[in-house]
C-alpha positions in Angstrom: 15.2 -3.6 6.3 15.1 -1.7 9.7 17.4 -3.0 12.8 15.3 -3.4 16.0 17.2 -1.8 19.0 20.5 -3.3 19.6 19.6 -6.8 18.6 20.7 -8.5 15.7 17.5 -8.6 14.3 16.5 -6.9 10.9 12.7 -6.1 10.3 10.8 -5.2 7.1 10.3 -1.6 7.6 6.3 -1.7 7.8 4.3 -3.5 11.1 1.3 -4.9 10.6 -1.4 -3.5 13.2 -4.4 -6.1 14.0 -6.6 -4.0 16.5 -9.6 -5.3 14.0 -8.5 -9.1 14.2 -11.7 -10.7 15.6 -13.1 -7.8 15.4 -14.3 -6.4 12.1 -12.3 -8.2 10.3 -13.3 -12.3 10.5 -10.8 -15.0 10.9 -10.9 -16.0 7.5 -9.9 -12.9 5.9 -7.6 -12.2 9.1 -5.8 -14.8 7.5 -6.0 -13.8 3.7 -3.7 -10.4 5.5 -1.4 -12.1 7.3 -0.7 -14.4 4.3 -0.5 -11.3 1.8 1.9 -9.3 4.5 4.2 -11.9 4.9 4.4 -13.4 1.7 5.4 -9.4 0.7 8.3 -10.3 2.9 6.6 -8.5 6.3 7.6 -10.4 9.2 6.1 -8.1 12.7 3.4 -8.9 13.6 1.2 -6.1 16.2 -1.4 -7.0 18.8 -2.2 -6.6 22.5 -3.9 -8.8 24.9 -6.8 -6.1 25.5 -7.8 -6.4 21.4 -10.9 -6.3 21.2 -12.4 -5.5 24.3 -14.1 -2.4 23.6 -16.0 -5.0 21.0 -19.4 -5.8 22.0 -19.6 -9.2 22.7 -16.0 -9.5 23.1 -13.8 -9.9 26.1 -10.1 -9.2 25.4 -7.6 -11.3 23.3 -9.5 -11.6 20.3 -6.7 -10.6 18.0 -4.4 -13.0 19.4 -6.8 -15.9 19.3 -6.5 -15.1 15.7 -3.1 -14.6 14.8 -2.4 -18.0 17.2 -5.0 -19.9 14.4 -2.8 -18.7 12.2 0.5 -19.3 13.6 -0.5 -22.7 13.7 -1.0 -23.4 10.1 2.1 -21.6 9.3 4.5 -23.4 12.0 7.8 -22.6 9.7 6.9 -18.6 9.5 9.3 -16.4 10.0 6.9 -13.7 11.4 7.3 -12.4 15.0 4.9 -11.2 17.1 4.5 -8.0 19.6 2.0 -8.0 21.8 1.3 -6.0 25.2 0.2 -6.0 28.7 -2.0 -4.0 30.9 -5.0 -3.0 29.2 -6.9 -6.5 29.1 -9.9 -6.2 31.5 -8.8 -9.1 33.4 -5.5 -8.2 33.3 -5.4 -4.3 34.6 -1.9 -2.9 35.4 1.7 -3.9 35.6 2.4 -5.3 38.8 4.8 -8.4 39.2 1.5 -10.7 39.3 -0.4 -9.1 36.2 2.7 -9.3 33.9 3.2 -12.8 34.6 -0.1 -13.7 34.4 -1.1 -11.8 31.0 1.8 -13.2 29.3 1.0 -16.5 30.4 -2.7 -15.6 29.2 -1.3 -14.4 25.5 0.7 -17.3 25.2 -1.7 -19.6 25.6 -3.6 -17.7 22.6 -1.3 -17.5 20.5 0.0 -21.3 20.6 3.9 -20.3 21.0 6.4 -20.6 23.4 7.8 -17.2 23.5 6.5 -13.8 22.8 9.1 -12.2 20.6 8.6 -8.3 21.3 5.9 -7.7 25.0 5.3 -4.4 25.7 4.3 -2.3 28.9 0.9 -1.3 26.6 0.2 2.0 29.3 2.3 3.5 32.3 0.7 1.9 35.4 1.6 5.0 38.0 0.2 2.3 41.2 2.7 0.0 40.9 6.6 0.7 41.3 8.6 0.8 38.1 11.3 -1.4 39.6 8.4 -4.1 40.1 7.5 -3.9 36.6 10.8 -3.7 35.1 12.1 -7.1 37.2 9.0 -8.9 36.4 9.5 -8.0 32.6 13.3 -8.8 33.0 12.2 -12.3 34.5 10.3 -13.2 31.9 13.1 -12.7 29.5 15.6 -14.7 32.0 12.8 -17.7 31.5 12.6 -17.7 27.7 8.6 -16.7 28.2 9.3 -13.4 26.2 12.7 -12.3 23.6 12.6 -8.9 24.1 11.2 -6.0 25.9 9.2 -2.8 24.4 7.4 0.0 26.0 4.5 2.0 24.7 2.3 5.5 25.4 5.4 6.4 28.4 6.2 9.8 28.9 10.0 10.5 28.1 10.8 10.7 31.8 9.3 7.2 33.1 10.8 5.6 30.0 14.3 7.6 31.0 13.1 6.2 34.6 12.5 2.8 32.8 16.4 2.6 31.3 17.8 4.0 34.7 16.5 0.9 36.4 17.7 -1.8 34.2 21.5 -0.2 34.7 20.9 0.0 38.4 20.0 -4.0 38.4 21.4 -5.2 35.1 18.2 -6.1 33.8 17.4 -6.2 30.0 16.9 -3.0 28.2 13.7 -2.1 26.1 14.8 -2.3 22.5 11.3 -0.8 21.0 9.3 1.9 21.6 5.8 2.6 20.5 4.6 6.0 20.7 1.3 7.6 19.0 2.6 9.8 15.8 1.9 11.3 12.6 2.3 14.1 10.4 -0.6 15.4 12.3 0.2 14.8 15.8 4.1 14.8 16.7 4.5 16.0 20.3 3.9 12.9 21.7 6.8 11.6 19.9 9.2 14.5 19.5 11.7 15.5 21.0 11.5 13.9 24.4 11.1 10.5 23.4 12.7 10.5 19.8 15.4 12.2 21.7 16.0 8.9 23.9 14.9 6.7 21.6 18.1 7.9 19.1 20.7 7.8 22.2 19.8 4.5 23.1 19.0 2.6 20.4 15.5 2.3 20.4 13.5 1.4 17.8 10.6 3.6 17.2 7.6 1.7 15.8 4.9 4.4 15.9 1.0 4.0 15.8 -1.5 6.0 14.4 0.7 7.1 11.6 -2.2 7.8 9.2 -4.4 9.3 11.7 -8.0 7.7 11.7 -7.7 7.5 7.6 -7.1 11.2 7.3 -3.8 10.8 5.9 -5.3 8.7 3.2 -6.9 11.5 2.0 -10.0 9.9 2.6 -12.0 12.7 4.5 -12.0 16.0 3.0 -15.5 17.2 3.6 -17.7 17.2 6.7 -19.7 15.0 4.3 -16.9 13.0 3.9 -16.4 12.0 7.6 -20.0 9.8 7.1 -18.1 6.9 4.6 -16.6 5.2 7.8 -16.7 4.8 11.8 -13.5 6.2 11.9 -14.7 9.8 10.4 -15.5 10.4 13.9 -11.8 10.3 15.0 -10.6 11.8 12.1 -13.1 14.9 12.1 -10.2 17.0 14.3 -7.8 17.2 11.9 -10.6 18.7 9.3 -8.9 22.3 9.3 -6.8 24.5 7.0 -3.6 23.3 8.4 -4.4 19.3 8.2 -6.1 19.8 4.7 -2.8 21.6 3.7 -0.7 18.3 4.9 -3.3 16.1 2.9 -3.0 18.6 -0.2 0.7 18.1 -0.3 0.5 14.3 0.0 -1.3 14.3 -3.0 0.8 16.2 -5.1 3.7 14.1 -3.8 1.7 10.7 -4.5 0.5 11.9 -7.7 4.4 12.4 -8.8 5.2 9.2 -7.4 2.5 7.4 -8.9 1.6 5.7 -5.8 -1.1 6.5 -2.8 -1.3 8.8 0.0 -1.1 6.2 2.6 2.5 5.5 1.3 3.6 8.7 1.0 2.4 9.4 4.7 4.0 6.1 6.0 7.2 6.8 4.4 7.9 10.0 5.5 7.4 8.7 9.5 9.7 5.9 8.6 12.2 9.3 7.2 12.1 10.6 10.7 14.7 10.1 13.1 14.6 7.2 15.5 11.7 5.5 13.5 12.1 2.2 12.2 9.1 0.9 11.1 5.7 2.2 11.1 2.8 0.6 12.1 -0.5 -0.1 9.8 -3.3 -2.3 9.6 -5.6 -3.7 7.3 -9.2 -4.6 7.9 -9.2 -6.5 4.2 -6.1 -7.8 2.2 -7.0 -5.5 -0.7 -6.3 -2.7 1.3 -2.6 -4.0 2.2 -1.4 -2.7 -1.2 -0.1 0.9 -0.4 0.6 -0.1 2.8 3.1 -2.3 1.4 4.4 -0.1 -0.9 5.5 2.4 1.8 8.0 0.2 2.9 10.4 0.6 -0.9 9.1 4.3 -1.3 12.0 6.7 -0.4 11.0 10.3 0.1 13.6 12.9 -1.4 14.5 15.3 1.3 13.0 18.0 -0.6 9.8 16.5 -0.2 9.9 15.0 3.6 11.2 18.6 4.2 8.1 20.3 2.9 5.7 17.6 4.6 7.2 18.7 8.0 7.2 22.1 7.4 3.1 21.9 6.8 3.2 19.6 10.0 4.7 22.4 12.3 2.2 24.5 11.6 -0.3 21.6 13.2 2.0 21.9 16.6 -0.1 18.7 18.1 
């Protein structure tokens, strides 16, 4: 189990990601994941309001909608839920207002009374940061929302971010979500893994296997065709991210489990990283996923897979 921040609170050291919850993934199998995650012993839970706008047809919220149908069947889980603010198109930004009124928004989709973890989903550079922080920090005060996270900030606005809740004593973030993998670190490091290991924040990274590439899924141009992710993936199709791939293998192939697993596991090895974020679009692919979470990587072998990683530099 991984600790999340400074609380008290212990999590299973995988997240599940739902971007495709009422998406391409229907309810019904929505469901058939979220029963095999938690009955794994999973217990976070990751969504935002704006999932899925960018869905045609859709509007924003889907994935919550689902997760509250749910929630609702399953009234003595011990799943939590983290969700976010300030992409949904009827909620833009993080003024005072938005906050308030996207969390009220989520709340009401996904049939609880509090959010457990609400993030700040994007920097919002119009509106103060004191604004934001207070409205956060109210929720909190008014039981609408447990704790506080913040994703995609640049080390200094999240340094900005802490320096505000000590001038006005209001709650601290205790989870960070930055984009990172073995193919694209500098979001992540050092700046923010740098903070987020002197102040107790819990990393819970996104886009740790890069688009499916670090399933070893797409070796070939040919390759990127199997899946409407190749497109994403097709950047990392180069002698330094086929070398990374390559070495996941071997290490999987010792291990006897997947690539996936070995990927995830090394970004929960790195510092300031407590659980990695994943998602499944079908239960059947939950399986390595899962297994990430009890595979320990020797330090020989996280070692090597960094090594291969500098070389990437992105």
């Amino acid at each position: 189990m991984a600790k999340l921040g400074r609380t008290d609170i212990e999590i299973y050291p995988l997240v599940l990601g739902t971007n495709t919850f009422g998406w391409n993934t229907e309810e019904s199998e929505a469901h058939a994941v979220l029963d095999a995650f938690t009955a794994a012993g999973g217990d976070l839970i990751d969504t935002a309001d704006s999932y899925s706008a960018w869905a045609p047809g859709n509007s924003g919220g889907e994935s919550e909608t689902v997760i509250g149908t749910w929630l609702a069947k399953h009234r003595d889980t011990r799943a939590m839920v983290a969700t976010k603010v300030s992409q949904h198109p009827e909620f833009k930004g993080l003024s005072a207002a938005n906050v308030r009124a996207a969390a009220e928004a989520s709340l009401k989709r996904l049939g609880v009374e509090a959010i457990d973890l609400y993030y700040a989903h994007f920097d919002d550079a119009e509106t103060p940061l004191e604004e934001t922080v207070g409205a956060f920090d109210a929720l909190v005060r008014e039981g609408k929302i447990r704790y506080i996270g913040v994703s995609n900030y640049s080390p200094e606005r999240l340094r900005e971010w802490l320096d505000v809740t000590e001038r006005h004593g209001y709650a601290r973030p205790v989870a960070l979500q930055p984009k990172y993998s073995l193919v694209s670190r500098a979001t992540f490091e050092p700046g923010l893994r740098d903070i987020a290991v002197a102040e107790d924040l819990s990393a819970l990274p996104y886009h740790v296997l890069a688009s499916g590439f670090l399933t070893g899924k797409y070796r070939t141009e040919a390759d990127l065709e199997q899946s409407v992710r190749g497109g994403s993936a097709a950047k990392h199709l180069n002698p330094s991210g086929l070398a990374v791939v390559d070495k996941l293998d071997q290490i999987a192939r010792d291990r006897g489990v997947a690539i996936a697993s070995v990927a995830l596991a090394w970004a929960r090895s790195r510092p300031g990283v407590a659980a990695p974020i994943a998602g499944a679009r079908v239960a059947d692919q939950l399986a390595p996923l899962l297994a990430s979470a009890k595979l320990e990587l020797s330090p020989d072998e996280a070692d090597e897979l960094t090594a291969l990683s500098d070389f990437i530099g992105a």
